[in-house]
C-alpha positions as CSV (number, residue, x, y, z in Angstrom):
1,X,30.5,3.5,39.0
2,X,31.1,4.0,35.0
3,X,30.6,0.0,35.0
4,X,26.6,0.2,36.9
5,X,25.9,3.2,34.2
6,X,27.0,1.2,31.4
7,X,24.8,-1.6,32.8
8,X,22.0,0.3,33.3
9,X,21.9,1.4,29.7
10,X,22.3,-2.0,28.2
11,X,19.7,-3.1,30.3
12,X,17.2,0.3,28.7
13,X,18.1,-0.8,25.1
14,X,19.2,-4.7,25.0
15,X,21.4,-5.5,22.1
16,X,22.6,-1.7,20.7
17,X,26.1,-2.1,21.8
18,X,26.6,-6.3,21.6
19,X,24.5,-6.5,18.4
20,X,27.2,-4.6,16.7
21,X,30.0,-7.6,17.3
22,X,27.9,-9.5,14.5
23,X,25.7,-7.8,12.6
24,X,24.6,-4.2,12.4
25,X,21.4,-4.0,15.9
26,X,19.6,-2.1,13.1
27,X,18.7,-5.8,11.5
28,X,16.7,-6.7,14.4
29,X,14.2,-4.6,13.0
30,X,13.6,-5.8,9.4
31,X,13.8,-9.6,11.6
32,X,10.9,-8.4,13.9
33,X,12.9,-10.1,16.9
34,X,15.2,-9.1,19.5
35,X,16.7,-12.3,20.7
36,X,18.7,-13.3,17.8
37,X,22.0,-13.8,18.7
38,X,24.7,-13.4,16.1
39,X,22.8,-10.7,14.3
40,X,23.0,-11.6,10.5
41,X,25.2,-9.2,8.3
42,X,22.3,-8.6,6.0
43,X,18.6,-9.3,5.8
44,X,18.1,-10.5,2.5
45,X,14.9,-11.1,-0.3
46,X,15.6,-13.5,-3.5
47,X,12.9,-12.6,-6.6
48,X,14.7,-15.8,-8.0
49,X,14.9,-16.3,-11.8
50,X,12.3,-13.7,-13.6
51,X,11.9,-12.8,-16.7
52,X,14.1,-9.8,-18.4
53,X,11.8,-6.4,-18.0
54,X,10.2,-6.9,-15.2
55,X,10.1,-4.4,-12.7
56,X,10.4,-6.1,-9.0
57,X,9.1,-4.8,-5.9
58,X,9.4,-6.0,-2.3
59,X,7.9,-4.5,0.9
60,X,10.3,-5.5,3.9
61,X,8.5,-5.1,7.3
62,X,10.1,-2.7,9.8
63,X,9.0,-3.3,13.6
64,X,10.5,-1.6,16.4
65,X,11.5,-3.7,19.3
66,X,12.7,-1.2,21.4
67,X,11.5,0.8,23.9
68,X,12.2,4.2,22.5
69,X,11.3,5.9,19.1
70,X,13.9,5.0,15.9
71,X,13.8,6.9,12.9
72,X,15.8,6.8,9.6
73,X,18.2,10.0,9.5
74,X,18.6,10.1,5.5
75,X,17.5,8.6,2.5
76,X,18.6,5.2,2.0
77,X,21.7,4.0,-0.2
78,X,21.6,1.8,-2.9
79,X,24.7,0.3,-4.4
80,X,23.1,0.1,-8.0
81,X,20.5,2.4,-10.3
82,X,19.2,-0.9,-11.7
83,X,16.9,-0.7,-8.0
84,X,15.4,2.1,-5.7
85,X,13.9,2.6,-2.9
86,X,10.1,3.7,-3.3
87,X,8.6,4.4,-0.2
88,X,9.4,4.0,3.5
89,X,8.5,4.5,7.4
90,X,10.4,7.2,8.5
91,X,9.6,6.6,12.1
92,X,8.8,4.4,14.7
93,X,7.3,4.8,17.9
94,X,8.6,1.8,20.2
95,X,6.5,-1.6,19.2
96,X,5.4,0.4,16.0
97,X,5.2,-2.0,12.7
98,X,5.9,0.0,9.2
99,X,7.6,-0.9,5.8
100,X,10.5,-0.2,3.3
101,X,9.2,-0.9,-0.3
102,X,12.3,-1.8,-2.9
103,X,11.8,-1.7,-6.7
104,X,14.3,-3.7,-8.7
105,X,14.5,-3.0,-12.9
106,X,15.4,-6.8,-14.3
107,X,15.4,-4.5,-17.9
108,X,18.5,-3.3,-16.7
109,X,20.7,-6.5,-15.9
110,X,20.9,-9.6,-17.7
111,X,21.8,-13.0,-15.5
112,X,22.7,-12.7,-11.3
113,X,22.5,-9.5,-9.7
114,X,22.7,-8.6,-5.4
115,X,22.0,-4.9,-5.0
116,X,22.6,-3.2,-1.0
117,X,20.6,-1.2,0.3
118,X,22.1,0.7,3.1
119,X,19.3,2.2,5.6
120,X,20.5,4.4,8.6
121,X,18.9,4.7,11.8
122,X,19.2,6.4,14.9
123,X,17.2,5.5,18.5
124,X,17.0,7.2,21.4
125,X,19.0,10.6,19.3
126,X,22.2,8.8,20.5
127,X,22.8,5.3,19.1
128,X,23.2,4.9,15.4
129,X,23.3,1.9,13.1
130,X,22.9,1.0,9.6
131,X,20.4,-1.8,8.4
132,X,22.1,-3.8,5.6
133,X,19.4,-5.0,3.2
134,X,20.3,-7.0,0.1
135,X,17.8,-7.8,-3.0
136,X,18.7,-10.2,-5.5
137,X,17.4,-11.6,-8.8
138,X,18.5,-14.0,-12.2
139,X,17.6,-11.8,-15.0
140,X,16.9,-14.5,-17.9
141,X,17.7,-13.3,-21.4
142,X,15.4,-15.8,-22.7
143,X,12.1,-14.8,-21.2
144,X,11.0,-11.1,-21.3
145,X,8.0,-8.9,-20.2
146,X,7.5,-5.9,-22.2
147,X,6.3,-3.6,-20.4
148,X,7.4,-4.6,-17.2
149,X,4.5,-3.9,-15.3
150,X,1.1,-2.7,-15.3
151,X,0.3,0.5,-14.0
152,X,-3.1,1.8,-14.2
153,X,-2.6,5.7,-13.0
154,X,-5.5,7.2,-11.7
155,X,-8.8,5.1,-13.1
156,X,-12.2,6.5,-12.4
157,X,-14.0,4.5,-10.0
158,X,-16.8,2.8,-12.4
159,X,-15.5,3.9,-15.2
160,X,-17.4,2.7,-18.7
161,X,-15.8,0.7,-20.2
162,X,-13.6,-0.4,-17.8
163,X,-9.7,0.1,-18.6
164,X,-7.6,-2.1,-19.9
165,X,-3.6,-2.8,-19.8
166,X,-2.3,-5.5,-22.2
167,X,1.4,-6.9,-21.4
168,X,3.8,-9.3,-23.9
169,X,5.6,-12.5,-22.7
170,X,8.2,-13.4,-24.8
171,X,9.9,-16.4,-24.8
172,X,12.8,-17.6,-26.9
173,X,14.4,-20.6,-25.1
174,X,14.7,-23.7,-26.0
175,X,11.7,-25.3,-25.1
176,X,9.6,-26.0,-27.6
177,X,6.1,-26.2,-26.0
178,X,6.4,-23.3,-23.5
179,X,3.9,-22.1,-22.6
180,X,1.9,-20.2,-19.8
181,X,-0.7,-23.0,-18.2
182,X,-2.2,-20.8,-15.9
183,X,-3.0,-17.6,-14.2
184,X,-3.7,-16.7,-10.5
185,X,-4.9,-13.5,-8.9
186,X,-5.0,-12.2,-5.1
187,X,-8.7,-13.1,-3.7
188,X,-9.5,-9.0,-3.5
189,X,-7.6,-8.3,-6.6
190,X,-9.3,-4.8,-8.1
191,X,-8.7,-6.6,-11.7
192,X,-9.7,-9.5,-13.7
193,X,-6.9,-11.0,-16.3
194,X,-7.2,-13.4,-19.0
195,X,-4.3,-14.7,-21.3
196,X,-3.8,-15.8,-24.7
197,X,-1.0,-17.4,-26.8
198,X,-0.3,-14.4,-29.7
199,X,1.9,-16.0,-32.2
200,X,4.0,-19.3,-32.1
201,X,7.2,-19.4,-34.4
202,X,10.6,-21.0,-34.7
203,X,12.0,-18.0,-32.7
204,X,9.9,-18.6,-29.8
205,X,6.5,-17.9,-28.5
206,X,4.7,-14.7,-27.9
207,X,1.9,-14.9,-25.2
208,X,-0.3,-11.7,-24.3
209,X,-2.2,-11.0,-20.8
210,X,-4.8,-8.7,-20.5
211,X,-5.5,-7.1,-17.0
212,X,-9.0,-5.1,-16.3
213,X,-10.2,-2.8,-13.8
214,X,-13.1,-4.6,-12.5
215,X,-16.5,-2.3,-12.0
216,X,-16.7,-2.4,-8.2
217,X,-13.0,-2.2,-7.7
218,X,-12.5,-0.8,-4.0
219,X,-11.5,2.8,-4.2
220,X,-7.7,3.9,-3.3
221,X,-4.3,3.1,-4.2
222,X,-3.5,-0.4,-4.6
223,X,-0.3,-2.6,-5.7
224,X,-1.1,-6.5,-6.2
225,X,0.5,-9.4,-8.0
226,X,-0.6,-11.2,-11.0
227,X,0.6,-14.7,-11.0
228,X,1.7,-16.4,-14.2
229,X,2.5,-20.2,-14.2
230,X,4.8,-21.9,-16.5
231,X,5.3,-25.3,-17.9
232,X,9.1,-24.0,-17.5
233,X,10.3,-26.1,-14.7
234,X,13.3,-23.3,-14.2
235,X,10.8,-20.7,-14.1
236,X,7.6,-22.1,-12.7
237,X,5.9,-19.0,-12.0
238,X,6.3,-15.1,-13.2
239,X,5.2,-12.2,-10.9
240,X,3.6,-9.1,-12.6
241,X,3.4,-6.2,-10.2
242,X,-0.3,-4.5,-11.1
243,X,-0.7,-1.1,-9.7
244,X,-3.2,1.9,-9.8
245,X,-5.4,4.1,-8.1
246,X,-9.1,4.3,-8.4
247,X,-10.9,7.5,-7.6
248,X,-14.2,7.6,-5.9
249,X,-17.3,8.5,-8.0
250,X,-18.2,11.0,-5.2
251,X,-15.9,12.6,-2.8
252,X,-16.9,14.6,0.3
253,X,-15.0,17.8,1.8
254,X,-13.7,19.3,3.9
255,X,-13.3,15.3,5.3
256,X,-15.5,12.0,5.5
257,X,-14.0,12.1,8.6
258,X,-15.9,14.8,10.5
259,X,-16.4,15.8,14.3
260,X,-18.2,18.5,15.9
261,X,-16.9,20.2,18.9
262,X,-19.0,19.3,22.4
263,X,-21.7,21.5,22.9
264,X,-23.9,21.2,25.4
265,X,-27.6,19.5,25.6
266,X,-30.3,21.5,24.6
267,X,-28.0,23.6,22.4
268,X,-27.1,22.1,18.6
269,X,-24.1,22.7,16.3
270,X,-23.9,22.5,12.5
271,X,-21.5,21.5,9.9
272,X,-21.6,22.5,6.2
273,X,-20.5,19.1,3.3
274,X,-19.8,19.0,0.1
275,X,-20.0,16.4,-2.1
276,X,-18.7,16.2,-5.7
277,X,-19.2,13.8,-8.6
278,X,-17.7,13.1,-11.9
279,X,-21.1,13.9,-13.3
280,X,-24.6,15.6,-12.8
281,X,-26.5,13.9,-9.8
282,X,-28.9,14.7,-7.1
283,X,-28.8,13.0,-3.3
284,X,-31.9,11.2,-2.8
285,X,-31.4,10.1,0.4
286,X,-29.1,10.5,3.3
287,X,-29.6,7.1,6.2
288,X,-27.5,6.4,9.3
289,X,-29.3,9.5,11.1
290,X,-30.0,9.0,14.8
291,X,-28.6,10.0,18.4
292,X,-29.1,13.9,17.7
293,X,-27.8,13.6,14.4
294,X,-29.6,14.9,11.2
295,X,-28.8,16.0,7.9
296,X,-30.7,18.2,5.9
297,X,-30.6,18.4,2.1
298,X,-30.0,21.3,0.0
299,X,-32.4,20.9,-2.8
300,X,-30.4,22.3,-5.8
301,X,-31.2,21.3,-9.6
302,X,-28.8,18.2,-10.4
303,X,-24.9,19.0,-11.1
304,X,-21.7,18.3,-10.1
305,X,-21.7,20.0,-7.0
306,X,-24.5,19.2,-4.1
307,X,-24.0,20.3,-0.6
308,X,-25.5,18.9,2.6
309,X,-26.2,20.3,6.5
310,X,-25.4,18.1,9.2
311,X,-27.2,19.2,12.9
312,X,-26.0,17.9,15.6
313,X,-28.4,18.3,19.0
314,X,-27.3,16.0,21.8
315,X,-29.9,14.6,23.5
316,X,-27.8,12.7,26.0
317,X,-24.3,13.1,27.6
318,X,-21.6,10.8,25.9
319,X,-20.3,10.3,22.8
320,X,-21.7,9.8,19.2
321,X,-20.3,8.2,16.6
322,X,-22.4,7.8,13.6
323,X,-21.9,6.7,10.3
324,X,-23.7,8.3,7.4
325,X,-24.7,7.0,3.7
326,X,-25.4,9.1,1.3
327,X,-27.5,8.0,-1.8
328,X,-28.0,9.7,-5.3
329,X,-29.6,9.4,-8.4
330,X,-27.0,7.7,-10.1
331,X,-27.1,4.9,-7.7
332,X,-23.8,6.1,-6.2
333,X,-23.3,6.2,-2.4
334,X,-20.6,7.7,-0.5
335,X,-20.3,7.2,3.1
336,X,-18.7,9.7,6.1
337,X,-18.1,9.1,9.9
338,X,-19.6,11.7,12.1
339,X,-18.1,11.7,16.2
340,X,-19.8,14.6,18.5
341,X,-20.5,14.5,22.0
342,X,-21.2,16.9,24.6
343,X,-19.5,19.1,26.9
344,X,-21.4,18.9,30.0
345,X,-24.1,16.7,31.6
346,X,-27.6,17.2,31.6
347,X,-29.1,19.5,34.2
């Protein structure tokens, strides 16, 4: 009898038990697969040589193979300060993808480092394991970014003139023509980048790179990489993490997500907006309207503050889903998605 039970849960959660005889089952997920058979010890990333001060970061993919929720029970352990973990996916409905985001400090060691991260997980509230992750990098002495990275903060969308962040690559090897031949950029990167050589002596060379926030950069966090090639044939390329956050001109509240509750046809519903700029404007017009769907303007005197009425008649049964532009003065537009529907049919 204890032998068709034990069966029966193998066959509910293939590989928790056996996976454990090689590697820790909790690998499967940062491998995406559930047929690999030894399970590794450790799931592992190499940044390879980079330069001294840069500041590393790697998003490993979680994806539950399983066919019951996992979720990591504490926050995970690193076996050195020179790395942390920045952000993960707490939990995971079964077939669910997410993400564990690792920052690693090359300012902090000098030549080969391997840092563990340890990453505990639980499935089912029963069966427990520990994910074994392990980052590694070659810190060179001779080549060094300062700063590390490029962090914008919180830019203003269309902000004039556009920010800039300047970062040094020094180089002090024994090359004697070394220098950067190129520079490459993500297709949607929110940034330009150009690079110069700065100074050239018999201590080594001195190039700067000069990263903008372009003027139509999509609002929203954002993390890309700026790619720096070499004629260094030991260090071909150098990866500089670019971050920031640009802030819509306008902004709506509560949501530009709204939805009104069903109401029935012939009756109508309205919702209050607000929308908010940086500066003075005035909406000049609102489109997308249609379906029952209309939006009246409050006419106030320009500021930073303008406010909107959205009625919602149905004139059919079923639901709407609309998606309104609003335009201003200032040539800004800020867009929200409206859903209603109603909550009986026509008589």
């Amino acid at each position: 009898m204890k032998r068709g039970i034990w069966i029966l849960v193998l066959a509910a959660i293939p590989g928790f038990v056996r996976a454990e005889e090689g590697g820790p089952w909790a690998n499967k997920i940062f491998l995406g697969r559930g047929d690999i058979d030894p399970i590794p010890l450790m799931v592992e990333h190499d940044f390879g040589n980079q330069p001294a001060g840069t500041r590393l970061t790697y998003r490993f993919e979680v994806t539950n193979i399983y066919n019951v929720p996992i979720e990591i029970t504490s926050k995970p352990e690193v076996s050195c300060g020179c790395t942390r973990v920045v952000d993960y996916t707490a939990k995971l409905e079964p077939k669910q993808r997410g993400y564990l985001e690792v920052e690693m400090d090359a300012s902090r060691f000098v030549g080969a480092k391997a840092v563990t991260v340890r990453v505990p997980f639980i499935s089912g509230n029963q069966y427990a394991s520990t994910a074994i992750l392990q980052v590694k990098a070659f810190a060179r002495a001779d080549v060094m970014l300062k700063p590390g990275t490029v962090n914008f903060g919180l830019v203003q969308a269309g902000q004039n003139p556009p920010p800039s962040q300047t970062i040094q690559v020094h180089y002090t090897g024994a090359i004697p023509n070394w220098q950067i031949t190129g520079l490459e950029l993500e297709g949607d990167a929110n940034f330009t980048a150009v690079q110069k050589t700065f100074s050239r002596t018999a201590q080594g060379v001195v190039s700067q790179v000069t990263a903008t926030i372009k003027p139509d950069a999509a609002a929203g966090p954002f993390q890309q990489e700026m790619i720096l090639k070499t004629n260094d044939p030991t260090t071909p390329v150098i990866s500089v993490t670019v971050s920031g956050n640009i802030q819509a001109a306008l902004s709506v509240s509560p949501s530009s997500q709204l939805r009104f509750d069903p109401i029935e046809i012939g009756k109508e519903a309205t919702r209050n907006i607000t929308v908010r700029g940086e500066k003075p404007f005035k909406i000049v017009s609102i489109d997308g309207q249609g379906d029952g769907l209309t939006a009246e303007l409050n006419n106030r005197p320009a500021g930073k503050v303008q406010g909107v009425t959205l009625r919602f008649a149905p004139q059919k049964t079923g639901e709407v889903k609309k998606q309104l532009t609003i335009h201003t003065d200032s040539k800004e537009t800020v867009t929200i998605t409206i859903r209603a529907g109603t909550s009986a049919e026509e008589p």
